[in-house]
VEXDREN-2710 file (C-alpha; in Angstrom, 1 decimal):
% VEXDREN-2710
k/r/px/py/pz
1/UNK/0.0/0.0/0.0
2/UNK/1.1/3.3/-0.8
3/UNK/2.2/5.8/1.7
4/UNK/-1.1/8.3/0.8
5/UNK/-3.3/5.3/1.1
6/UNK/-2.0/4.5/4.5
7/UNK/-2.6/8.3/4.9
8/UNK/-5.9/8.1/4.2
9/UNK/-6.9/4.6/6.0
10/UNK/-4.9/7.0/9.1
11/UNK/-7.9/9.9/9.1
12/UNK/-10.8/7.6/8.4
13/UNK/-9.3/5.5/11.8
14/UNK/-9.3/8.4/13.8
15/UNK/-12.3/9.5/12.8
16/UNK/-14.0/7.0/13.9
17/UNK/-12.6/6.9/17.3
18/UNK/-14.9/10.7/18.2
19/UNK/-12.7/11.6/20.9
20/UNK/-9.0/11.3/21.6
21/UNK/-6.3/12.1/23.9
22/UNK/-2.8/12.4/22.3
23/UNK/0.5/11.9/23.5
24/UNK/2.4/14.5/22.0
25/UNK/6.4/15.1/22.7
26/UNK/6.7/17.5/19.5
27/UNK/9.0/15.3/17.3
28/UNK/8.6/13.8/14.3
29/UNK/5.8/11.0/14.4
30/UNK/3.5/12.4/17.6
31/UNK/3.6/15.9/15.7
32/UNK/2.8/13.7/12.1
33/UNK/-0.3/12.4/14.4
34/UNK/-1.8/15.5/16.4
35/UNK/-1.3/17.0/12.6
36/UNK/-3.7/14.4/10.8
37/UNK/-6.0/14.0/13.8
38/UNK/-6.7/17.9/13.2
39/UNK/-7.8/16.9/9.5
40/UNK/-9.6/13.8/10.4
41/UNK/-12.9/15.7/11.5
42/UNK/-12.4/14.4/15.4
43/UNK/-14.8/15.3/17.7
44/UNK/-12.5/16.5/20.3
45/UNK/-8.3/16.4/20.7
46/UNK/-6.7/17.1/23.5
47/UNK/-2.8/17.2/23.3
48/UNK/-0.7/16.3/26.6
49/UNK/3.0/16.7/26.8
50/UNK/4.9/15.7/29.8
51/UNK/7.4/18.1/31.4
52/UNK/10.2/16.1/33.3
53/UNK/13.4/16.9/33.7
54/UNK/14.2/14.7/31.1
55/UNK/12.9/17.5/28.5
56/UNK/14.8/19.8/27.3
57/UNK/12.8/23.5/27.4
58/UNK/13.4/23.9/23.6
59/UNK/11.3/21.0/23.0
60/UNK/8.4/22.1/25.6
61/UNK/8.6/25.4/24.0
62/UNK/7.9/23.8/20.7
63/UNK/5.0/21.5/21.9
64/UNK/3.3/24.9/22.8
65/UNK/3.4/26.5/19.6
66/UNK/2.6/23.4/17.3
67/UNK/-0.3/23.2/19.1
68/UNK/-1.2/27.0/19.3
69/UNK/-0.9/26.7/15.7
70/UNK/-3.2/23.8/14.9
71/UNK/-5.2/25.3/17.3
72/UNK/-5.6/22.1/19.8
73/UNK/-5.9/22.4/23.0
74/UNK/-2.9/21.5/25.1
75/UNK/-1.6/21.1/28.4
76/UNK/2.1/20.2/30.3
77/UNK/2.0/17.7/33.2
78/UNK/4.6/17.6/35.3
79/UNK/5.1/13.8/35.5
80/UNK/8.1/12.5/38.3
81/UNK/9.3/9.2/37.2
82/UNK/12.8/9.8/38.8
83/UNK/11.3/9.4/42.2
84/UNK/11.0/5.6/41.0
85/UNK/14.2/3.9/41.8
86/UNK/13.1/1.3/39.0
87/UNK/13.4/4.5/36.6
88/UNK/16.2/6.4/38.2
89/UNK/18.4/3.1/38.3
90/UNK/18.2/3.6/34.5
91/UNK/18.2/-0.5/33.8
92/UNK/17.6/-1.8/30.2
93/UNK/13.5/-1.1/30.4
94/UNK/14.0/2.3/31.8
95/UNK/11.5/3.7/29.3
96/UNK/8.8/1.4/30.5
97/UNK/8.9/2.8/33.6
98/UNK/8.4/6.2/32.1
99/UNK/5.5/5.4/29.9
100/UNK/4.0/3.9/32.5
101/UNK/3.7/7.0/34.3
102/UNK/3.1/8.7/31.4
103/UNK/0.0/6.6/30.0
104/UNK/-1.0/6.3/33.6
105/UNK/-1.7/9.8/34.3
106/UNK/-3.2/10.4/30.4
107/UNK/-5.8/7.2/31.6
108/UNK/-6.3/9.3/34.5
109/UNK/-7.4/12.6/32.6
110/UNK/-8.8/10.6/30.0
111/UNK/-11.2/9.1/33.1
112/UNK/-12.3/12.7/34.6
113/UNK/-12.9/14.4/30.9
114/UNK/-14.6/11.1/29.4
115/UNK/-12.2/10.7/26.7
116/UNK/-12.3/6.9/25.4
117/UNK/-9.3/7.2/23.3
118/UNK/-5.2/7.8/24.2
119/UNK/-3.0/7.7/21.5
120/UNK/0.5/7.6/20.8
121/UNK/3.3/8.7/17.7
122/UNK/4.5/4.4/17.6
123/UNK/5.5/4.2/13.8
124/UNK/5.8/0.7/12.2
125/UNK/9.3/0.4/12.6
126/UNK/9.0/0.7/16.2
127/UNK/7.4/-2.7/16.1
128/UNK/10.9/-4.2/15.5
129/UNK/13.1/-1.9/17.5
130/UNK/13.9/-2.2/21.1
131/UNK/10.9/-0.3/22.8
132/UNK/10.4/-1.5/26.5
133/UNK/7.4/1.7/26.4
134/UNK/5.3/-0.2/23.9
135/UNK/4.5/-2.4/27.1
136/UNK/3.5/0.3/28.9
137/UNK/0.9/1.6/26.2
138/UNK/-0.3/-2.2/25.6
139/UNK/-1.0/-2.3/29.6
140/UNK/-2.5/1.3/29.9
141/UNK/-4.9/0.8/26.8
142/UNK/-2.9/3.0/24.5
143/UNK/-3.0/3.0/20.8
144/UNK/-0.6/3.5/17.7
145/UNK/-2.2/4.8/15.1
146/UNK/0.5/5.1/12.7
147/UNK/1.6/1.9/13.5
148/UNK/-1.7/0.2/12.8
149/UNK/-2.1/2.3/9.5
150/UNK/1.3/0.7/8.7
151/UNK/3.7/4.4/8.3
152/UNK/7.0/3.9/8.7
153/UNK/9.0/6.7/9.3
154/UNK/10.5/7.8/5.8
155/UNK/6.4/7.5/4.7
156/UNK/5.4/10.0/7.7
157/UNK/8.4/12.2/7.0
158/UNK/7.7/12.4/3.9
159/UNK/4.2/12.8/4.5
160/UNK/5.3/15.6/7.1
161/UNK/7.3/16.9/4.3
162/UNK/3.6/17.3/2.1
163/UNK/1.8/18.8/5.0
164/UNK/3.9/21.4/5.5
165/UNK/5.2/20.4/8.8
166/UNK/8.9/21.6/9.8
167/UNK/9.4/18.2/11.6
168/UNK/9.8/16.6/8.6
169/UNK/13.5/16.5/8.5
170/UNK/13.4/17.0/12.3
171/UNK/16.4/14.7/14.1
172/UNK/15.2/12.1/16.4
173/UNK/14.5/13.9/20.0
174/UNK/14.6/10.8/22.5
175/UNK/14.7/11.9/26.1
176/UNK/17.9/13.2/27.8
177/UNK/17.9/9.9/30.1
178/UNK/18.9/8.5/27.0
179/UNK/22.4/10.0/27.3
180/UNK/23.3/8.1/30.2
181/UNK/24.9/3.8/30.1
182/UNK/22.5/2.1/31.8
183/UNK/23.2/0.8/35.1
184/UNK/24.1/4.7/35.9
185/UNK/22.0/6.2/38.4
186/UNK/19.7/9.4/36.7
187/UNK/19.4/12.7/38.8
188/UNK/17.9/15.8/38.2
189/UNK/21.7/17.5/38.3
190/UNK/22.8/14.9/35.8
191/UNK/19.8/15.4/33.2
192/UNK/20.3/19.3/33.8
193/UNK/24.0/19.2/32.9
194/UNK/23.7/17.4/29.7
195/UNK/20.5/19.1/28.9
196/UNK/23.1/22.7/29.2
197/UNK/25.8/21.0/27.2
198/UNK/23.6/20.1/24.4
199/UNK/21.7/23.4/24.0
200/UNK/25.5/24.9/23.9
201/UNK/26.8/22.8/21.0
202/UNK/23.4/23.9/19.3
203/UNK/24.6/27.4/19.2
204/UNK/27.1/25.9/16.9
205/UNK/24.8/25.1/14.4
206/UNK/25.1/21.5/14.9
207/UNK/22.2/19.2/14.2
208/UNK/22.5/15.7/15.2
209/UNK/24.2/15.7/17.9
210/UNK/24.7/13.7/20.9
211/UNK/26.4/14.2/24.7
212/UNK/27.1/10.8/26.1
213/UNK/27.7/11.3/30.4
214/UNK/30.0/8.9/31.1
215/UNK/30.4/10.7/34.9
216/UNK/33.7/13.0/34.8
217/UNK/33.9/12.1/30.6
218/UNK/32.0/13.9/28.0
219/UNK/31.6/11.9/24.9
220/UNK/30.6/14.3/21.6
221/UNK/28.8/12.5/19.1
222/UNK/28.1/14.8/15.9
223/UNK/27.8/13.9/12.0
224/UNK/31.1/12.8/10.3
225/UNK/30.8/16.2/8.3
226/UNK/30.3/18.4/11.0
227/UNK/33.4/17.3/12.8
228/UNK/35.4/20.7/11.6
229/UNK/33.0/22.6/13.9
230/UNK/34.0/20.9/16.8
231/UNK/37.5/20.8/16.5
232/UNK/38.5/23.9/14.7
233/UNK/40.7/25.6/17.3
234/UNK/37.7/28.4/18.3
235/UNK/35.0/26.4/18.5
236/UNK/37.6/23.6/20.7
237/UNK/38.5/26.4/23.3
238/UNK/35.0/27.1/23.8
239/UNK/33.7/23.5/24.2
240/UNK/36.3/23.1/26.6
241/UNK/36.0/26.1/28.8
242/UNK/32.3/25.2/28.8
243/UNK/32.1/21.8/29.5
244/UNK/35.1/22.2/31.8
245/UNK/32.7/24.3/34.3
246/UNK/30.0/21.6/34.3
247/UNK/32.3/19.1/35.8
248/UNK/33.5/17.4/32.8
249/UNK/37.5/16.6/33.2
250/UNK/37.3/15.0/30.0
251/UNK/35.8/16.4/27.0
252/UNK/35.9/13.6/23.5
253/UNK/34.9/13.4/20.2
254/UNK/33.2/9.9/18.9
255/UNK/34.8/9.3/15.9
256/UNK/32.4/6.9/14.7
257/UNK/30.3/9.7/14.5
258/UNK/26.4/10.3/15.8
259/UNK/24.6/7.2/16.0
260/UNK/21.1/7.2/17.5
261/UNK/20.6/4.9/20.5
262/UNK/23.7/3.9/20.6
263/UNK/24.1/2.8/24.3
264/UNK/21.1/0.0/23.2
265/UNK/24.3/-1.8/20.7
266/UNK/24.7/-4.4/23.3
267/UNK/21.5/-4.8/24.2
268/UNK/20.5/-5.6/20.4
269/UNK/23.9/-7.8/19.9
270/UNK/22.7/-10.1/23.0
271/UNK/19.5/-10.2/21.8
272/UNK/20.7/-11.3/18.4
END
């Protein structure tokens, strides 16, 4: 099936369902899906973002004025998952214990508002990847819209691309826990130094990038082609003075380059 016929079979779904709740974390997919959902002829959307300290303010800030500008209405929780050690351990199923939170307290709000439907941006591809939150969603009642429909994500990007949407080239946005080897514990203090060490290298009009926490170590990932903006003697002085006064002794650059997920490797290598 094509990707416009998936498109299609997308809005007639969510028509049907009246009423939905979405979760929406501004990147690429949830932003493809609180996008169509506005086109579908839905009785009622609500978008909910949740606003942990795993978020960077950027991307908060950008939930707001999608929204504003599909004219949804849409509201921040403040969700707390690092007060569960089985979170704030950060083992191999962290995310499980954040969606869990998550749907939990969309089921909640669903409940008092009488909203039968929460939804979630799961493409197709997720299916196969390593996604311990897709339990979460299959326990709390959650749906995947785009994953029933069958989108992948180069069909919604593309699709994003056709809809006029400026996520359509948008780099993948996972949450700043992600940063972090697992078996390292997860702290506010952490999160917030690698959220301020990220929004610097942004500054430097850098794209994909990456900071790995390994405790005293920094470890820079960034596109092969954009390594001459991290090392040119400038930008290196900066980086360094920068990072220096977060508490980084060491400051590297991956040579491999950025690679999305990366500290799931040996997770998927076991598995295999």
């Amino acid at each position: 099936m094509k990707a416009e016929e998936k498109f299609e079979a997308l809005k007639e779904n969510l028509k049907k369902m009246g009423r939905v709740i979405i979760a929406f974390s501004g990147g690429v997919d949830s932003t493809f899906l609180l996008k169509t959902a506005s086109v579908s002829g839905l009785q009622e959307i609500l978008a909910v973002t949740s606003g942990s300290e795993s978020v960077p303010e950027a991307e908060l800030a950008f939930t707001k004025v999608t929204a504003s500008e599909l004219n949804i209405p849409h509201i921040i929780i403040t969700t707390d998952e690092l007060r569960d050690e089985n979170y704030s351990s950060n083992p191999p199923d962290r995310c499980y214990y954040c969606k869990k939170e998550l749907f939990t307290r969309l089921r909640n709000i669903a409940g008092d508002k009488g909203i039968p439907n929460i939804l979630d941006g799961t493409n197709y591809d997720d299916i196969n990847d390593w996604r311990p939150g897709r339990q979460a969603a299959q326990e709390t009642g959650v749906r995947s819209p785009l994953a029933e429909a069958g989108l992948n994500k180069q069909e919604i990007r593309d699709l994003s691309k056709m809809l006029g949407l400026q996520t359509w080239d948008k780099p993948a946005t996972p949450c700043l826990a992600s940063r972090f080897p697992y078996g390292r514990k997860i702290t506010a203090e952490a999160l917030g130094r690698v959220k301020r060490a990220e929004a610097f290298l942004k500054n430097l009009n850098l794209k994909d990038l990456r900071v790995r926490d390994h405790g005293d170590t920094a470890r820079i990932e960034v596109m092969p082609e954009d390594f001459n903006l991290i090392t040119d003697a400038s930008s290196r002085k900066e980086i360094v003075g920068y990072f220096s006064s977060l508490g980084y002794r060491h400051i590297t650059l991956d040579l491999r380059g950025f690679k999305s997920g990366g500290f799931n490797e040996p997770l998927k290598k076991a598995d295999s």
